[in-house]
C-alpha positions as CSV (number, residue, x, y, z in Angstrom):
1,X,-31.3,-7.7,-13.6
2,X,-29.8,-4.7,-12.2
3,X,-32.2,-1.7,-10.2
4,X,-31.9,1.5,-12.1
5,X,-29.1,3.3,-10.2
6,X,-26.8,0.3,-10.2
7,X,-27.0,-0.1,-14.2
8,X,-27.0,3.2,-14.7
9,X,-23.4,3.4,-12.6
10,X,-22.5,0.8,-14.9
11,X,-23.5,1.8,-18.1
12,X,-21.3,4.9,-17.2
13,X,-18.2,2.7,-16.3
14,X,-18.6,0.9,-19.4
15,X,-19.1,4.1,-21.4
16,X,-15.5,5.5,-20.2
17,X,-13.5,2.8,-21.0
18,X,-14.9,1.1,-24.0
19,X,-17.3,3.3,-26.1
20,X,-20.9,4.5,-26.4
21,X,-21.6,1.4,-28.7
22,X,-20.4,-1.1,-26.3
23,X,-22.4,0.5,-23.4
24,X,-25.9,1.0,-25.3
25,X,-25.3,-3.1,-25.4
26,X,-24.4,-3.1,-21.7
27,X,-27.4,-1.2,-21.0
28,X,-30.2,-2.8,-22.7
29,X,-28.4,-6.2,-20.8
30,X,-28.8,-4.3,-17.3
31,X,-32.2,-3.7,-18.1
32,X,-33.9,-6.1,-19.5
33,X,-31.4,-9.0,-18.0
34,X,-30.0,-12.1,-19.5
35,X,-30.8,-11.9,-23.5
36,X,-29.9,-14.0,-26.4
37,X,-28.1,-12.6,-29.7
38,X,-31.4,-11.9,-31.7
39,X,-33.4,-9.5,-28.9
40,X,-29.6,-8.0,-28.3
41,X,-29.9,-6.9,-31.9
42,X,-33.4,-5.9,-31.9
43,X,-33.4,-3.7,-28.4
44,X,-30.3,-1.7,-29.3
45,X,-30.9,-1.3,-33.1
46,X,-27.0,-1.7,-33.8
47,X,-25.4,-4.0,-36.3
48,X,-25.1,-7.3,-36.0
49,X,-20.9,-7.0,-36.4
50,X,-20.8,-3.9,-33.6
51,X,-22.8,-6.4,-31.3
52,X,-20.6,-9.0,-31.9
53,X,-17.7,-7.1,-30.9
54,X,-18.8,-5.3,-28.1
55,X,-20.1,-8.8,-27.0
56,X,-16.1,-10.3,-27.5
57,X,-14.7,-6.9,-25.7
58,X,-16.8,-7.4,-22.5
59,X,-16.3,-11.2,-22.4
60,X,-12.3,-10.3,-22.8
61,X,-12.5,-8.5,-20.0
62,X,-14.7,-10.5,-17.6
63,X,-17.8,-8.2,-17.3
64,X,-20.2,-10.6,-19.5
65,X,-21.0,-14.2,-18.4
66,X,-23.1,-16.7,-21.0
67,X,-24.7,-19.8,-20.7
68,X,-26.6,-22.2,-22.9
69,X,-29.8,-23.5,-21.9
70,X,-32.8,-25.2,-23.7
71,X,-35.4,-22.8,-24.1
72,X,-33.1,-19.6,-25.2
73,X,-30.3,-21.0,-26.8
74,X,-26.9,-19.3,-25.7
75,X,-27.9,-16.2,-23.2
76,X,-25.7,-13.2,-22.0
77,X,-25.6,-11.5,-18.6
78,X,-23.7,-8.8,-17.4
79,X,-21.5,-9.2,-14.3
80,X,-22.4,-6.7,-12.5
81,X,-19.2,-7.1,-9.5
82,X,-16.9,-7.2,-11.6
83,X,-18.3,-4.4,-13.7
84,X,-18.7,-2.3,-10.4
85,X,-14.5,-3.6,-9.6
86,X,-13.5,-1.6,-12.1
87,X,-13.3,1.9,-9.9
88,X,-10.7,0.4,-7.6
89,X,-8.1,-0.4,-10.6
90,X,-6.1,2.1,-10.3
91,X,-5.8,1.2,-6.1
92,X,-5.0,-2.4,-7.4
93,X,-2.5,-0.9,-9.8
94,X,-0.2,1.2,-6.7
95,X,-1.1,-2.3,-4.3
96,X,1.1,-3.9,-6.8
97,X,3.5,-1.5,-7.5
98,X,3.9,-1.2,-3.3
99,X,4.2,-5.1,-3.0
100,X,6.6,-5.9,-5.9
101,X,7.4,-2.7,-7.2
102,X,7.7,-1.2,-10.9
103,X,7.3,-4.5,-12.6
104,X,4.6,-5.8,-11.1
105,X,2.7,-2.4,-11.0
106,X,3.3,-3.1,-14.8
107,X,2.1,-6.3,-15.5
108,X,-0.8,-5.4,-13.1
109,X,-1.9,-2.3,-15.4
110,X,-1.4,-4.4,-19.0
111,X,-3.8,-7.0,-17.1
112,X,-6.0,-4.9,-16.2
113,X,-5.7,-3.1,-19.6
114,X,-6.5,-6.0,-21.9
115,X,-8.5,-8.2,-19.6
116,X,-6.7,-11.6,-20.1
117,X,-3.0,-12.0,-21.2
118,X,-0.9,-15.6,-21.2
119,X,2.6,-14.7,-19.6
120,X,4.6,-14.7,-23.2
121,X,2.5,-11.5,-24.2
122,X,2.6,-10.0,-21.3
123,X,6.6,-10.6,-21.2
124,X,7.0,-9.1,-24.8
125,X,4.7,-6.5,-24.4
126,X,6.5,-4.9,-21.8
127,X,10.2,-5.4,-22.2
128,X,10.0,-3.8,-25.7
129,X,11.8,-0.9,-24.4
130,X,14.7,-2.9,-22.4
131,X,14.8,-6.6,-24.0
132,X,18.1,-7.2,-22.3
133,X,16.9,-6.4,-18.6
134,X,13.6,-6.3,-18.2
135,X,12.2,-10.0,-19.0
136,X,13.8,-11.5,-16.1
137,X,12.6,-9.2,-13.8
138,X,8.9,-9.3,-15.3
139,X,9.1,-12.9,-15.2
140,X,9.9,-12.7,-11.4
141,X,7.0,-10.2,-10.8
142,X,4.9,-12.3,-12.3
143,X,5.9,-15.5,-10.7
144,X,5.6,-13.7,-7.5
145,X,2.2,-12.7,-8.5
146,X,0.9,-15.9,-9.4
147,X,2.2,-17.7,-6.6
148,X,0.7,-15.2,-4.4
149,X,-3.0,-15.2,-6.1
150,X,-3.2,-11.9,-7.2
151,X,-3.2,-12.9,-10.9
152,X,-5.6,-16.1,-11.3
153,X,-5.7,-18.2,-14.7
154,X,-9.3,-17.4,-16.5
155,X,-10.7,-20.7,-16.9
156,X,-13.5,-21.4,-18.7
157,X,-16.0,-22.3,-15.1
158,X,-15.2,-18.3,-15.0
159,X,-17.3,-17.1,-18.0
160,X,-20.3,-19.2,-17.1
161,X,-23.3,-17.7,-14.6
162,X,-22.2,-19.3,-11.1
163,X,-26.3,-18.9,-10.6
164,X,-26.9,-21.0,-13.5
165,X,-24.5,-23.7,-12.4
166,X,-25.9,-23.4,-8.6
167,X,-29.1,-24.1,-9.7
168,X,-28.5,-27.2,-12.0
169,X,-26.8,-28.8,-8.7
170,X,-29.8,-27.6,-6.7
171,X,-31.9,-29.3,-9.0
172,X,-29.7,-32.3,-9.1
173,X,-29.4,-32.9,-5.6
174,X,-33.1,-32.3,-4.8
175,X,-33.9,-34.9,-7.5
176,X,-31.9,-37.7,-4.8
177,X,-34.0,-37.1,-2.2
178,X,-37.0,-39.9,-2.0
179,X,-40.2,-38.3,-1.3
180,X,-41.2,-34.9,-0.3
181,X,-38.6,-33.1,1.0
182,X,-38.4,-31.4,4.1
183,X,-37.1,-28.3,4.9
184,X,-33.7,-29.8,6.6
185,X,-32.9,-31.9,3.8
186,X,-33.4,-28.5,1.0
187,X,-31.3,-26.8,2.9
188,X,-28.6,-29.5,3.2
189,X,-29.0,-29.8,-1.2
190,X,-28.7,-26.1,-0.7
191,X,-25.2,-26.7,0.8
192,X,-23.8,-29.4,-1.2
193,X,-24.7,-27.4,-4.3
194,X,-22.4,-24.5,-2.6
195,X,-20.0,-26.2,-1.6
196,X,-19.6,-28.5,-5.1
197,X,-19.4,-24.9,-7.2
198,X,-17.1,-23.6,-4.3
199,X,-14.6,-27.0,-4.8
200,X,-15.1,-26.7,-9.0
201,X,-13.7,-23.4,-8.7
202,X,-10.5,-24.0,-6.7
203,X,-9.5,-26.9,-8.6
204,X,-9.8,-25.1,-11.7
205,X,-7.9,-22.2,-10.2
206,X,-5.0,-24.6,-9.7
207,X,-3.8,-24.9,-13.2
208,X,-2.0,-21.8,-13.0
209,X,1.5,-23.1,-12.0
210,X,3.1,-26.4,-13.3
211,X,6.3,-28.3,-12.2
212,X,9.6,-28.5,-13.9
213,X,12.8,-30.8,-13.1
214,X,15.4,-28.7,-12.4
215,X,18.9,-30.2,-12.2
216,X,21.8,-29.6,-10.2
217,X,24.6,-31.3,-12.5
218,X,27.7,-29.7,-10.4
219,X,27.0,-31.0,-7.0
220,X,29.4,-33.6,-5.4
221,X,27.4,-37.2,-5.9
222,X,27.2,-39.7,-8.1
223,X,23.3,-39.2,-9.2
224,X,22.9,-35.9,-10.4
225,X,20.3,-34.0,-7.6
226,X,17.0,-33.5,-9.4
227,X,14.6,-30.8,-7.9
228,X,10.8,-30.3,-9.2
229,X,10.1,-26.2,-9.1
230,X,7.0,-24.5,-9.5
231,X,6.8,-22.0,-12.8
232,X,4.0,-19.8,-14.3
233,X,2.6,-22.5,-17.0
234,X,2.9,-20.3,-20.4
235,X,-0.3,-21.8,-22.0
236,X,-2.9,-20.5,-19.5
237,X,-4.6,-16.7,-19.5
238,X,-4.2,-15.0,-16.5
239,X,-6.4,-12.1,-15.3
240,X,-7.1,-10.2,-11.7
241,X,-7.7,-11.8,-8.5
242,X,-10.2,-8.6,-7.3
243,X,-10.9,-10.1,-4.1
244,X,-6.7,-11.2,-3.2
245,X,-6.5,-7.1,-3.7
246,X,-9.4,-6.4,-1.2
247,X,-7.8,-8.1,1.6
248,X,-5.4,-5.2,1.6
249,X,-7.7,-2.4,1.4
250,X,-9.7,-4.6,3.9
251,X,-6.4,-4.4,5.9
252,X,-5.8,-0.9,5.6
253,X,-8.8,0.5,6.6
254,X,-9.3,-1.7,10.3
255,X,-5.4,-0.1,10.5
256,X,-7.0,3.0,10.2
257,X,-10.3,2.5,12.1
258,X,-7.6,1.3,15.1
259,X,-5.3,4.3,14.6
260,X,-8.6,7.0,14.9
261,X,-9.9,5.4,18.0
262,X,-6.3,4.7,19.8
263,X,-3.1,6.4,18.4
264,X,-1.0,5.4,15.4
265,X,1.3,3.3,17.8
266,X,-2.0,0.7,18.0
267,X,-2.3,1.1,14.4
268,X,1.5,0.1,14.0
269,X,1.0,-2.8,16.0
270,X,-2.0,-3.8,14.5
271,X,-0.7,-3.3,11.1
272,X,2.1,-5.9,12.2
273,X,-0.1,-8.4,12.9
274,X,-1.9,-8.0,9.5
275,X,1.4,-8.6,8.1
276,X,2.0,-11.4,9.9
277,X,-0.8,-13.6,8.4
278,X,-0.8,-12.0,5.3
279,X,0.6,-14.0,3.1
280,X,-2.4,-16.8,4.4
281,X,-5.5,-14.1,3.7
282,X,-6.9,-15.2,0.6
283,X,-10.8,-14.1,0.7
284,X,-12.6,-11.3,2.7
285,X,-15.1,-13.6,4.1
286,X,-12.8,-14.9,6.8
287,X,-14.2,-14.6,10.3
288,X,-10.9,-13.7,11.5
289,X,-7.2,-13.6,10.7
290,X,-5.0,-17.3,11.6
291,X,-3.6,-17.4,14.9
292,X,-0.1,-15.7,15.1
293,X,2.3,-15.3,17.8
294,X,3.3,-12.4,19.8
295,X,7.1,-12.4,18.8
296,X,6.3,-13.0,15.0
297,X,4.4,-9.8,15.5
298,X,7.6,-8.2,16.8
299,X,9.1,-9.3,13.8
300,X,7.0,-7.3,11.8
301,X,7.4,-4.4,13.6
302,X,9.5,-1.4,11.8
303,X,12.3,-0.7,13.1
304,X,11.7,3.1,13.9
305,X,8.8,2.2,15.8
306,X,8.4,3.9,19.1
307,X,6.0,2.0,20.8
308,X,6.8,3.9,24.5
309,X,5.2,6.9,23.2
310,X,1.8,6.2,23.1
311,X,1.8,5.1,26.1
312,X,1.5,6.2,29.7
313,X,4.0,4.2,31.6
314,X,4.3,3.7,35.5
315,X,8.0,3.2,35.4
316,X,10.5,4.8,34.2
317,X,12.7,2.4,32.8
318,X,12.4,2.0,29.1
319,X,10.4,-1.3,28.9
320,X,10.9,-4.1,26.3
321,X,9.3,-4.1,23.1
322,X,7.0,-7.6,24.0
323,X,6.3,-5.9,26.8
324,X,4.9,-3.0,25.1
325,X,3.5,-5.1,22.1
326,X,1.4,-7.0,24.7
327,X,-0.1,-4.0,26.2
328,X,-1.0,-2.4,22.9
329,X,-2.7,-6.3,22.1
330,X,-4.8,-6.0,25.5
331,X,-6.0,-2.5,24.4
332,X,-7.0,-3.7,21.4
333,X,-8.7,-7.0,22.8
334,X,-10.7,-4.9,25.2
335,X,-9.2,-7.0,28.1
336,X,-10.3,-4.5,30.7
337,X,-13.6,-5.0,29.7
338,X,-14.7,-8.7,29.4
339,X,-18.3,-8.2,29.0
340,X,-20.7,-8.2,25.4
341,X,-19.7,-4.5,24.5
342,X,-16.1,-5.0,25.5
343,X,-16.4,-8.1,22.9
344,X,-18.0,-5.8,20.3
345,X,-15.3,-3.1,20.5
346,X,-12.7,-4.9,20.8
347,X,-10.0,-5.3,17.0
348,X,-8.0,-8.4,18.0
349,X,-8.8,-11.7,20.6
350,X,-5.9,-13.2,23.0
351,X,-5.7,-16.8,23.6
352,X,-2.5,-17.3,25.5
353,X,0.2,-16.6,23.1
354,X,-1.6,-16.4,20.4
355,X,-3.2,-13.2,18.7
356,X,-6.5,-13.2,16.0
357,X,-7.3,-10.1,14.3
358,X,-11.3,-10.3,14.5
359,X,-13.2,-9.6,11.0
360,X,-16.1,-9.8,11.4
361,X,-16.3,-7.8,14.8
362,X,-14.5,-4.8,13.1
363,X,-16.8,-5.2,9.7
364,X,-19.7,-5.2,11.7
365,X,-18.7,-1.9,13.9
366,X,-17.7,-0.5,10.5
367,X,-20.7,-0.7,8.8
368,X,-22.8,0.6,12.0
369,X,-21.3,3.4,11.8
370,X,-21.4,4.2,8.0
371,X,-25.6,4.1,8.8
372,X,-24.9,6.4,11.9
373,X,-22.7,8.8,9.9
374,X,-26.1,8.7,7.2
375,X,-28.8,9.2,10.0
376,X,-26.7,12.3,11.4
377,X,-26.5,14.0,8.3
378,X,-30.0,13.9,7.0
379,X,-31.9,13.6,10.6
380,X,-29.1,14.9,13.3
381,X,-28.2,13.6,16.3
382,X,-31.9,13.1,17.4
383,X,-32.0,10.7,14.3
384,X,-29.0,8.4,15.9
385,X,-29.8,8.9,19.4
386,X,-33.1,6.5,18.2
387,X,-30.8,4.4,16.2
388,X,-28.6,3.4,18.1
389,X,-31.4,2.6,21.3
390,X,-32.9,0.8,18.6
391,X,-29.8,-1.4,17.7
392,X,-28.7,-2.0,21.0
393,X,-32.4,-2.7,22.6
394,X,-34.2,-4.5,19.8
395,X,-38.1,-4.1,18.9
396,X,-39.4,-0.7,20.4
397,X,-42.8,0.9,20.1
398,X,-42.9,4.5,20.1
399,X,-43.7,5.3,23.8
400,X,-40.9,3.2,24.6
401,X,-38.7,5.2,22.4
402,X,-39.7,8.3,23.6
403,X,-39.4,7.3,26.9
404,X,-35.8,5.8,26.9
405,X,-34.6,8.1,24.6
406,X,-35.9,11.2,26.5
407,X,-37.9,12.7,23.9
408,X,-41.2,14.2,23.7
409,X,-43.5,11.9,22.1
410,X,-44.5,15.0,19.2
411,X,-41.0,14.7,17.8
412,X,-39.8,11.2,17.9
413,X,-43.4,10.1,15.6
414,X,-42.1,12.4,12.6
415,X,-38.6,11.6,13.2
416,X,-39.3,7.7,12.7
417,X,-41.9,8.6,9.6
418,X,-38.9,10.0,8.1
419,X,-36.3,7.4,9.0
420,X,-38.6,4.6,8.0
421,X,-39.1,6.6,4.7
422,X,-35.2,5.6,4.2
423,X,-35.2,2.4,5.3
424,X,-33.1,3.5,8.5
425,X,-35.7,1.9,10.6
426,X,-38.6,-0.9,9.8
427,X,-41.6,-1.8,11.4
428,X,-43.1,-4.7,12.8
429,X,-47.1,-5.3,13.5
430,X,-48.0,-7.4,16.2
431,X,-51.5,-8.4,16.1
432,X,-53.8,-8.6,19.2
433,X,-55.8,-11.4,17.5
434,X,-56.5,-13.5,15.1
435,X,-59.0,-10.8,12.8
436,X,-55.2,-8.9,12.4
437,X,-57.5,-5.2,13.0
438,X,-55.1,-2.6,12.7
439,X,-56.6,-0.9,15.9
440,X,-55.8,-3.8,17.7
441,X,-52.0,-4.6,16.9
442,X,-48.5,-3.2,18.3
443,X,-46.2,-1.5,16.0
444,X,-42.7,-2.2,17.1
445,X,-39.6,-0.6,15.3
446,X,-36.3,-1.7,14.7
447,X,-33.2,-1.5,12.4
448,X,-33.3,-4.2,9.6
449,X,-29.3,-3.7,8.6
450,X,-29.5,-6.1,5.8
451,X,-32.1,-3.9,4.5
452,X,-30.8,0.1,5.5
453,X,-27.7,-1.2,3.8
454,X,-29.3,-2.4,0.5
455,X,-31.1,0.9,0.5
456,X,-28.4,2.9,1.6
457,X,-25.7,1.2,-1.6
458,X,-27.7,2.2,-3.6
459,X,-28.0,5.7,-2.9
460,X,-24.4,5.7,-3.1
461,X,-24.4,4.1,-6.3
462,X,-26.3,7.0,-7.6
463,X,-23.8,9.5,-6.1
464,X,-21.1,7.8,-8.1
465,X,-22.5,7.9,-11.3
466,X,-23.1,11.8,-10.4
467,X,-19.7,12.4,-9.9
468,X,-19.1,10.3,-13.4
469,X,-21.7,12.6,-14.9
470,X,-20.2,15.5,-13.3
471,X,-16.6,15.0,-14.4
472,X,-18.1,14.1,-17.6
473,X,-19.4,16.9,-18.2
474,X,-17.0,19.6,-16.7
475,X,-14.9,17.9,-19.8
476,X,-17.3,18.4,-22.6
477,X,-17.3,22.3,-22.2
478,X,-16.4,23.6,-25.5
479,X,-14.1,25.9,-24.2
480,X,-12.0,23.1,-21.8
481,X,-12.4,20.6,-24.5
482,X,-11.1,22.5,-26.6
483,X,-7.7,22.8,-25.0
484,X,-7.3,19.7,-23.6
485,X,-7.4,18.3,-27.1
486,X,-4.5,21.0,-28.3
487,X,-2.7,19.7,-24.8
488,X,-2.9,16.4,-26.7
489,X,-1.1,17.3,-29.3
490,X,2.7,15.8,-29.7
491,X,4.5,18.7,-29.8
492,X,2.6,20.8,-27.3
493,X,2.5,18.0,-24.3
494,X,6.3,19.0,-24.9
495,X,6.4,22.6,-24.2
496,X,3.2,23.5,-22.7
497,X,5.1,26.8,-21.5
498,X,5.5,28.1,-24.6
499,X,3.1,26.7,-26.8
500,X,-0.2,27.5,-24.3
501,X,-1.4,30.5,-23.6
502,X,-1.7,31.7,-19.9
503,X,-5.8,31.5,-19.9
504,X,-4.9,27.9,-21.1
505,X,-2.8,27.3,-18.8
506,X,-4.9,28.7,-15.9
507,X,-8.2,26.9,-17.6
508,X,-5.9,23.4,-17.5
509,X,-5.0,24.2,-13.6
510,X,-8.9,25.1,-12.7
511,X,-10.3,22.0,-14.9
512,X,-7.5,19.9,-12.6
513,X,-8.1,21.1,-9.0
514,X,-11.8,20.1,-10.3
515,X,-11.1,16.8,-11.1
516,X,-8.7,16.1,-7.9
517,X,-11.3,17.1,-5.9
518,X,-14.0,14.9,-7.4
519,X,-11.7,12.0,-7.2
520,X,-11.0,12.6,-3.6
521,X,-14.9,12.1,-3.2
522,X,-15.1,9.4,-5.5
523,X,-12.8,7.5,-2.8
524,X,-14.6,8.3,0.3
525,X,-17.8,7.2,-1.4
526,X,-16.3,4.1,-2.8
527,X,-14.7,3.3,0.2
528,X,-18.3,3.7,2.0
529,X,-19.6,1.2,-0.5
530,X,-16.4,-1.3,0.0
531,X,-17.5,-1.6,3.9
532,X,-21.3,-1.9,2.9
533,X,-21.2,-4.5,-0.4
534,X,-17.7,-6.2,0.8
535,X,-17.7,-6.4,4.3
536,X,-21.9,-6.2,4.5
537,X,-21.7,-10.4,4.0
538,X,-21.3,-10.8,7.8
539,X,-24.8,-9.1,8.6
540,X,-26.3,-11.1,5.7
541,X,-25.2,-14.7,6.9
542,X,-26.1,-13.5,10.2
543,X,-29.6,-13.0,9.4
């Protein structure tokens, strides 16, 4: 069950695209949790055929999971990622286009339109304007997508609750163990469980592609040559691979994090050795990137690169480009500074030859500094002056703080009142003795980050479903609405000139700069909660 700003967020999502019926049924699931067909009918007071088929619409497109147990019969639950995957469609859409251009931005966006689609629809829906042409290069599109892992085949494992199924192997392993079980041998169930779901899933991911003989009847040998290729198996529904997307707006932005703090030549070499291993990054929870070599990163260089110039050079001479790569690498490793911090700033790591882009270091600055940018706005730079002594010191009291953080002790007491009031900062007692009197004790602070994080997603959850509120209604005004429905109309979306009037015209350019500019904040907030929910995994297995 969802906390009231997340299915709220979602209930608006689910409202733009499909309906108000479909997301009264999304609501009451977000609310009241996993429910069976008969309380789905009695909480939202629809008909039994309109539940039905907003319950067939949200299992089509991958936002309701059910499962079948013994006490409730067959139960739904809403999935709540995917649901919450839905604003970054339109990113995934232009990734696509960018990587194997018109087609496959066009079998991306019919994907994404109807939720699942075998290849022979998604073939003859498209090439209905160009049946000559345009199946053979939708075919290849998709084959390229496929093979890559950005479409994945929708197999049944992928409509059940992976809770549900994590537990029954819980349960299943726990019931091997003779005795009572101690805590080493839960947590090794724990991990079988994980990693039995984790092998069920890639092995029924792999029925995607099949293999075909292909035969080469006009080469020079007495046996004709018989080759087995890999094709997209026609039988088998195919919908989004979410995360395969994220890796590139996971890619992007440590190229831009590396281009703010160097120059863009750092980003330009950095952004070559993302491309270098790209083709291997399949999930965002890898540490860090495989091993690649300096002159494959060379390779991947643009030509019209000009490395030289973000440099300040001792010589003269124009230097060779592995020359130059290699300095821009030991920037980025922090090589001059081969202490903790130096670690903890650093993008890439060096091992002879070979260069790593680092993950998890970069995630982890990343989302420090989303909470920083948080605490300055709402408490100023006192509030991350405390912060950041507090992540980079540990468990303070407040004397302490005041002390090291040269403060006087009559502002840093409200300051932390406040902060703690936001999760920004947690306390600890430490009790004296054993009667735990609250006289007696230390109060220690400190920065729970699994916790600010939590607290701070969902505060941006609520700012998105204010912007959806807010664009929402900006639209409804009688006045706008109004015209954008005559702007609708067939024959005036052909000659708006003539056929609106100028206060139309000047309402339609006002009601756009509105919505540009609300979709511009959309993507900065979004892209705040990307590095928080996406790239927040490292701090959770940490703790």
């Amino acid at each position: 069950m969802a906390d009231a700003d997340t299915a709220r967020l979602c209930t608006e999502i689910v409202r733009t695209v499909f309906g108000p019926l479909t997301a009264t049924v999304a609501s009451v699931l977000l609310t009241h949790g996993r429910l069976g067909l008969p309380q789905l009918l009695r909480f939202t007071k629809l008909k039994p055929r309109t539940v039905r088929a907003a319950i067939l619409v949200l299992v089509q497109h991958n936002l309701l999971w059910h499962a079948q147990s013994e006490e409730e019969g067959e139960v739904f639950e809403v999935n709540i990622d995917e649901c919450l995957m839905r604003l970054r469609y339109g990113r995934y859409v232009w990734l696509a286009e960018q990587l194997y251009g018109k087609p496959g931005g066009e079998v991306v966006q019919l994907v994404l339109d109807h939720g699942k689609l075998r290849p022979p629809e998604i073939i003859a829906h498209l090439s209905i304007y160009d049946p000559l042409k345009a199946p053979a290069m939708l075919t290849q599109a998709l084959h390229k997508l496929v093979e890559e892992g950005y479409l994945k085949p929708a197999t049944l494992l992928a409509h059940l609750s992976p809770r549900d199924k994590l537990m029954r192997y819980e349960a299943e392993e726990k019931r091997k163990i003779a005795g009572f079980p101690t805590a080493k041998e839960l947590r090794e169930a724990k991990e079988v469980a994980v990693a039995r779901l984790k092998r069920e899933e890639e092995e029924a991911e792999q029925v995607g592609m099949k293999r075909k003989a292909k035969d080469y009847p006009h080469k020079p040998s007495k046996r004709k040559a018989v080759e087995e290729v890999l094709e997209v198996d026609d039988t088998v529904y195919f919908r989004i691979n979410c995360e395969r997307f994220n890796v590139h707006i996971r890619n992007k932005l440590v190229e831009t994090t590396a281009t703010e703090r160097y120059n863009g030549s750092a980003g330009a070499v950095l952004r070559a050795t993302l491309k270098a291993t790209e083709a291997r990054q399949k999930k965002l929870s890898d540490v860090r990137s495989d091993p690649t070599s300096i002159a494959n990163v060379a390779m991947h260089l643009p030509d019209d690169a000009d490395l030289a110039a973000g440099l300040v050079l001792q010589s003269s001479k124009k230097q060779p480009t592995i020359t130059l790569i290699k300095e821009y690498l030991g920037i980025l490793a922090s090589a001059d500074n081969p202490t903790t911090a130096g670690r903890a700033a650093s993008f890439v790591s060096l091992g002879g030859s070979k260069v790593q882009v680092e993950f998890e270091i970069v995630a982890k600055r990343l989302q420090r500094r989303v909470i920083e940018a948080v605490a300055r706005e709402r408490h100023g730079d006192e509030g991350v002056r405390i912060l950041r002594l507090l992540l980079d010191t540990g468990m303070m009291d407040e004397k302490q703080i005041s002390k090291i953080g040269m403060m006087a002790p009559k502002d840093v007491r409200p300051l932390l009142s406040a902060m703690s009031a936001e999760s920004l900062v947690s306390l600890q007692e430490v009790p004296k003795s054993a009667d735990r009197n609250p006289t007696r004790m230390f109060y220690l602070w400190f920065v729970d980050l699994q916790k600010a994080s939590a607290v701070q997603l969902r505060n941006l959850y609520k700012t998105l479903y204010n912007i959806a509120a807010r664009r929402q209604a900006e639209q409804d005004e009688p006045g706008l609405n109004a015209v954008l429905e005559k702007r609708r109309r067939t024959d005036v979306s052909q000659d708006e000139e003539r056929l609106l009037t100028r206060n139309e015209r000047e309402l339609l350019a006002q009601w756009e700069k509105k919505r540009e500019k609300l979709t511009v904040l959309e993507m900065r907030v979004e892209e705040a909660v990307f590095i928080l929910r996406d790239l927040g995994r490292f701090v959770i297995d940490d703790d």
